[in-house]
C-alpha positions in Angstrom: -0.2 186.5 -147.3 -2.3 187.0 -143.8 -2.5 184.6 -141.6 -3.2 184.1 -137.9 -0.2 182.9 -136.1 0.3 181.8 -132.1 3.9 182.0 -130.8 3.0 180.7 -127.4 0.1 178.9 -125.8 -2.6 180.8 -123.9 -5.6 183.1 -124.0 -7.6 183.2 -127.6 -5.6 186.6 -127.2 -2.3 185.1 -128.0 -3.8 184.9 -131.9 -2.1 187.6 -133.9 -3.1 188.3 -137.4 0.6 188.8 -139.5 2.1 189.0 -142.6 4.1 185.8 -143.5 5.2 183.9 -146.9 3.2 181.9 -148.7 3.8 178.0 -148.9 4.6 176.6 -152.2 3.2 173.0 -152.9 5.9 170.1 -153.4 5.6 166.8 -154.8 2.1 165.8 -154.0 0.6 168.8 -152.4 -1.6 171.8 -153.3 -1.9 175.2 -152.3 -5.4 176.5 -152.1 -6.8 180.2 -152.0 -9.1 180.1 -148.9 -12.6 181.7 -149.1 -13.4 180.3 -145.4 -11.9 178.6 -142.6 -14.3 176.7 -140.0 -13.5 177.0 -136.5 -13.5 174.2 -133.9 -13.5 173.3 -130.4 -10.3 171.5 -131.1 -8.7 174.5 -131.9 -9.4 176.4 -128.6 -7.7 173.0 -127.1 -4.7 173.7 -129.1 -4.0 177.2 -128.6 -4.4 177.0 -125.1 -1.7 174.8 -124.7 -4.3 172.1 -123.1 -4.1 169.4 -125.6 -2.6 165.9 -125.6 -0.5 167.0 -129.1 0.9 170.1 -129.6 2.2 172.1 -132.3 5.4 173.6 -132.5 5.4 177.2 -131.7 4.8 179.2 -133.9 2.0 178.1 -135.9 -1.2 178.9 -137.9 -4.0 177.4 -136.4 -7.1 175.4 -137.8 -8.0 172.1 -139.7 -10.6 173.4 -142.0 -10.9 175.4 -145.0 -13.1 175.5 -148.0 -11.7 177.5 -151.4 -10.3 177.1 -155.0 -6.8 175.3 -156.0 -4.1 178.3 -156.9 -1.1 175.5 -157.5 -0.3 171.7 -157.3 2.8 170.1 -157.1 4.3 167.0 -158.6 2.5 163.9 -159.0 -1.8 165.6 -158.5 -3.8 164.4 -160.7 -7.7 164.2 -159.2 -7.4 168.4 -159.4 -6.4 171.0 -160.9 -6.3 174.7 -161.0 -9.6 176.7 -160.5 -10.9 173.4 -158.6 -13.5 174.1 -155.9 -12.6 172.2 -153.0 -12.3 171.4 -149.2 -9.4 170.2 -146.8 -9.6 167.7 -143.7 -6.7 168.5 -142.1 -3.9 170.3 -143.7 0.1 170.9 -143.5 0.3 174.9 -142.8 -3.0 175.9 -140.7 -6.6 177.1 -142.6 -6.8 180.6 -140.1 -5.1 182.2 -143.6 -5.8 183.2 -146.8 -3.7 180.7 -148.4 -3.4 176.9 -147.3 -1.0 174.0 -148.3 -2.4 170.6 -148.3 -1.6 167.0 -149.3 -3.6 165.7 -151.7 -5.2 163.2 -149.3 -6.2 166.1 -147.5 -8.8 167.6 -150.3 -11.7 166.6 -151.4 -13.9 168.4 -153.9 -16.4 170.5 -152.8 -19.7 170.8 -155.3 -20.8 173.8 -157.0 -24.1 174.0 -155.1 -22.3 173.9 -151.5 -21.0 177.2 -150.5 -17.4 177.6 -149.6 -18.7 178.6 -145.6 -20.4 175.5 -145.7 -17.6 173.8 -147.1 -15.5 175.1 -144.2 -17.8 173.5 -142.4 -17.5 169.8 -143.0 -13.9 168.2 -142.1 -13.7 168.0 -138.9 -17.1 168.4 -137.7 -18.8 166.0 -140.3 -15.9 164.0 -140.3 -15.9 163.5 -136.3 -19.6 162.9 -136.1 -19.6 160.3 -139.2 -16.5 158.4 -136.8 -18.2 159.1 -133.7 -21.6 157.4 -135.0 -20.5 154.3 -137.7 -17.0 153.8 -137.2 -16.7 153.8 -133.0 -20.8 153.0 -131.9 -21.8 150.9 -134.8 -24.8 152.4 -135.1 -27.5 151.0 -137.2 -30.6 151.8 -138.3 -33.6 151.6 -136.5 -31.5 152.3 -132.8 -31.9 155.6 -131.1 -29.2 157.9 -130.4 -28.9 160.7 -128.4 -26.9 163.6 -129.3 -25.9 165.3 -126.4 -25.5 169.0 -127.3 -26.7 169.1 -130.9 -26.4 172.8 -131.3 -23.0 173.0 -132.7 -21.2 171.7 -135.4 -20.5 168.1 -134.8 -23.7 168.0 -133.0 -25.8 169.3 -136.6 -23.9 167.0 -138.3 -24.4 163.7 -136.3 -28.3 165.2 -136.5 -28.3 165.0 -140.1 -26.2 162.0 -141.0 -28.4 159.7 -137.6 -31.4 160.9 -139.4 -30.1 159.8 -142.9 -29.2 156.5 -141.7 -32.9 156.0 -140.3 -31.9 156.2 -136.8 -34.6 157.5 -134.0 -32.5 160.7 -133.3 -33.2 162.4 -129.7 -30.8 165.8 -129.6 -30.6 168.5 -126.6 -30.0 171.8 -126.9 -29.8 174.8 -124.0 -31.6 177.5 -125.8 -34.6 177.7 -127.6 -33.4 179.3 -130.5 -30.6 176.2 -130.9 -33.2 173.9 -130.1 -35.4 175.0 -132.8 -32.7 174.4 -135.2 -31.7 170.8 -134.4 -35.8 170.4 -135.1 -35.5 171.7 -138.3 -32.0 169.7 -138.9 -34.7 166.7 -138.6 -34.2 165.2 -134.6 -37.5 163.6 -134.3 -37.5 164.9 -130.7 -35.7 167.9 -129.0 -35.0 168.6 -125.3 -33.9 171.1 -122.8 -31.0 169.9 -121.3 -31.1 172.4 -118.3 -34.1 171.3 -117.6 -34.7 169.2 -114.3 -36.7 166.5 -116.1 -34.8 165.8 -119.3 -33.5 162.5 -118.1 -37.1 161.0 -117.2 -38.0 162.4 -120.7 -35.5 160.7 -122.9 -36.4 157.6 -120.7 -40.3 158.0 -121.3 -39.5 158.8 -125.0 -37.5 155.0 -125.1 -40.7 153.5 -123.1 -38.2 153.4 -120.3 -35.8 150.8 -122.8 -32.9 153.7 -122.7 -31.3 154.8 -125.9 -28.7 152.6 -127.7 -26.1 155.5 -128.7 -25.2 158.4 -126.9 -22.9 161.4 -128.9 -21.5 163.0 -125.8 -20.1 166.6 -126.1 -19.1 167.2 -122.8 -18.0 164.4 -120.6 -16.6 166.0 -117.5 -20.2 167.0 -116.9 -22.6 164.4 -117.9 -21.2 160.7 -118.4 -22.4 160.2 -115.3 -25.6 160.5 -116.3 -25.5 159.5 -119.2 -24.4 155.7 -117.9 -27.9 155.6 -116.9 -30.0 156.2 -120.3 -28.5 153.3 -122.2 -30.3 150.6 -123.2 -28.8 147.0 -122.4 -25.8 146.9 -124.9 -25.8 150.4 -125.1 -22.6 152.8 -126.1 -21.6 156.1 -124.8 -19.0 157.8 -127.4 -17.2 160.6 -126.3 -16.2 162.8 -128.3 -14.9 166.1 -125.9 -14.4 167.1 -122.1 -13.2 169.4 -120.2 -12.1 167.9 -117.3 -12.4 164.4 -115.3 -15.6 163.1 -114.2 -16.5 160.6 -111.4 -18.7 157.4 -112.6 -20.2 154.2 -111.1 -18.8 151.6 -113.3 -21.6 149.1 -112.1 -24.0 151.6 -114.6 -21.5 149.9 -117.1 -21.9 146.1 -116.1 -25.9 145.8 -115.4 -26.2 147.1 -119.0 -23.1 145.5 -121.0 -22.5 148.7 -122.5 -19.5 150.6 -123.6 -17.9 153.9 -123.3 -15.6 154.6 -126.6 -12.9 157.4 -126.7 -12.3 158.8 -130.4 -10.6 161.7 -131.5 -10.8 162.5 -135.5 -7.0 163.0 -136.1 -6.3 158.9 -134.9 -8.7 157.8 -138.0 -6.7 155.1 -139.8 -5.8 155.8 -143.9 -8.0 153.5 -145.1 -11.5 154.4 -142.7 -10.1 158.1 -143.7 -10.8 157.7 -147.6 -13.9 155.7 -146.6 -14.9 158.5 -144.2 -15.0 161.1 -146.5 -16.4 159.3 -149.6 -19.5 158.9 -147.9 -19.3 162.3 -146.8 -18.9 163.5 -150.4 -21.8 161.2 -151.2 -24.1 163.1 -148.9 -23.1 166.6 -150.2 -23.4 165.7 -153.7 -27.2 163.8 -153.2 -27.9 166.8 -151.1 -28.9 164.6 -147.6 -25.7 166.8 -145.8 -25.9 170.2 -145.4 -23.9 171.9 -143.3 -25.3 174.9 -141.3 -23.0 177.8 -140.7 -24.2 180.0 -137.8 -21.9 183.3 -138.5 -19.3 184.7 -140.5 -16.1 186.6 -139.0 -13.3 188.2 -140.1 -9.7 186.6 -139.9 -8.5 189.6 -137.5 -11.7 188.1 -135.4 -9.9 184.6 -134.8 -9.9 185.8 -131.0 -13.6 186.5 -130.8 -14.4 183.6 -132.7 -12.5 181.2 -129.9 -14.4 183.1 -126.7 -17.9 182.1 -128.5 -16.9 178.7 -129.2 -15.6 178.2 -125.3 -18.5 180.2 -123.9 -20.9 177.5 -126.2 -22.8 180.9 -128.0 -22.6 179.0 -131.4 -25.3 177.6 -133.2 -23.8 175.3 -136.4 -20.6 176.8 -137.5 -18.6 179.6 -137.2 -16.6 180.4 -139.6 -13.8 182.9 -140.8 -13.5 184.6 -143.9 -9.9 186.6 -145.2 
C-alpha cells in the first residue's frame, strides 16, 4: 500500500510518499480502507520534531481518517466488514491508504456524512468538545469566544457552543473565513487584525467580558485575552507557538483560570463519553463538519505549509 512516511524530523519536506506493507489487524483491532485523512496542526508539531511526544522514526503520520472496514481481528464485535466508519487516533498513521486501529479508536460514521467530513471530526471535534465541556465547563447561556474560528477546531467549537445555547463571539482574519464562521451560526464575527476588536468583544458583553475563551494561539494573544474575561472567567488553551509574557494580576482581580488541554491526555472513560455525544450530533445532524479542500496523498507537504501559514478555512483533507 502508499503511505506517507517521515524518517527524520524537519521541514513538511521530509514527508515521502512510499510503498510499504500493509498492517494486519490482531486481536481487537481493525484495518480500514481510507477514503480520506484529515490534517492537523498537531501533525505539523510532530513532524517537525517540535512536540512534547514523539514518534519513533520512521513513521506515518496523522490521527484521522474516515473510510470502510477491510478486516477485523479477534474479539470485534460493534463492526464489521463493509462498515462506514471514522478513527480518533489510530495505531499505524491515517496519511495512507490503509489504517490499523483498535476498536476503541472507531466510531461509525453515518451514511449521510461524507467520508471528507468524516476525516474531519476526531481530533478537531474531539479537541473542541474537551476544550469547551470537559476543561471550561461551559454552560449554556455564557459567552465564549473562539479565538480563531476559521479552522477546524475553531468550526467545530462554533457549532457545538451554538448547539449548547451558548452566546458564541468567533474571530476570523479574512473576510472570506469570517463569512463562514457566520454561516457556521457565531451570533457575532470579528476582525481580529483589526485595532478595535478588543473594545468590540467588550461592548458586545456590555463591558461584563466573556466567560470562555477557545484560544488558538497563545504565544500571541493570552495576554490579551486575560483582559476580556468576565469575573470567573476561563481562558482554555488549546495551541502556541511559543512563550508569551502575562500579568498574573489579570488572573486574580477576575478569579479566572487559564486550563492547558491537549486531546491525546483525555481519560478512557471522558473518551467514550466524548465521542458518544459527538456521534449524537452527526447522526441528529446539529454537527457538520466543513471541509475547506481536498489534496492528494503525494500533497501531504503542501498540505502542512497551508496549515502553518493559517490559509485553511475548515479542513483540509487528503485523499489516496
Amino acid at each position: 500500500m502508499k503511505a506517507i512516511r517521515v524518517r527524520q524530523f524537519g521541514e513538511p519536506e521530509v514527508m515521502k510518499l512510499e510503498e510499504i506493507t500493509p498492517p494486519k489487524p490482531g486481536k481487537e483491532e481493525i484495518l480500514i480502507n481510507v477514503k480520506a485523512a484529515g490534517v492537523n496542526p498537531v501533525d505539523t508539531y510532530i513532524r517537525s520534531g517540535k512536540y512534547l511526544r514523539l514518534p519513533e522514526l520512521p513513521y506515518t503520520p496523522g490521527y484521522d481518517a474516515a473510510g470502510t472496514i477491510e478486516a477485523v481481528g479477534e474479539g470485534i464485535e460493534r463492526f464489521k466488514v463493509g462498515d462506514r466508519v471514522f478513527t480518533a487516533r489510530n495505531l499505524s498513521g491515517a496519511y495512507a491508504e490503509k489504517v490499523l486501529c483498535h476498536k476503541n479508536q472507531v466510531f461509525p460514521l453515518p451514511e449521510k456524512v461524507f467520508f471528507q467530513q468524516g476525516a474531519a471530526l476526531g481530533v478537531p471535534y474531539g479537541t473542541a468538545y474537551r476544550a469547551l465541556f470537559q476543561r471550561a465547563k461551559a454552560v449554556r447561556d455564557e459567552v465564549v469566544l473562539i479565538h480563531g474560528a476559521t479552522g477546524g477546531v475553531g468550526i467545530a467549537a462554533v457549532q457545538l457552543a451554538r448547539n449548547a445555547g451558548m452566546t458564541v463571539i468567533g474571530t476570523g482574519g479574512s473576510e472570506k473565513g469570517r463569512k463562514l464562521v457566520k454561516e457556521q451560526g457565531a451570533d457575532h464575527v470579528l476582525d481580529h487584525h483589526a485595532p478595535d476588536y478588543l473594545d468590540k468583544i467588550l461592548k458586545i458583553t456590555g463591558g461584563r467580558g466573556v466567560d470562555v475563551i477557545l484560544e488558538m494561539l497563545a504565544n500571541q494573544n493570552l495576554g490579551k485575552d486575560l483582559t476580556l474575561l468576565a469575573r470567573n472567567g476561563r481562558v482554555v488553551v488549546i495551541g502556541s507557538r511559543g512563550k508569551v509574557e502575562i500579568d498574573p494580576r489579570e488572573t486574580m482581580v477576575r478569579d479566572s483560570s487559564i486550563l492547558g488541554m491537549t486531546l491525546l491526555s483525555t481519560t478512557d472513560p471522558k473518551w467514550n463519553g466524548l465521542y458518544a455525544a459527538i456521534c449524537s450530533g452527526l447522526s441528529d445532524g446539529s454537527l457538520s463538519p466543513v471541509v475547506g479542500k481536498e489534496m492528494a496523498l503525494r500533497e501531504a507537504p503542501v498540505a502542512h505549509h497551508e496549515v502553518i501559514e493559517s490559509k485553511a478555512f475548515g479542513k483540509i483533507v487528503l485523499v489516496p
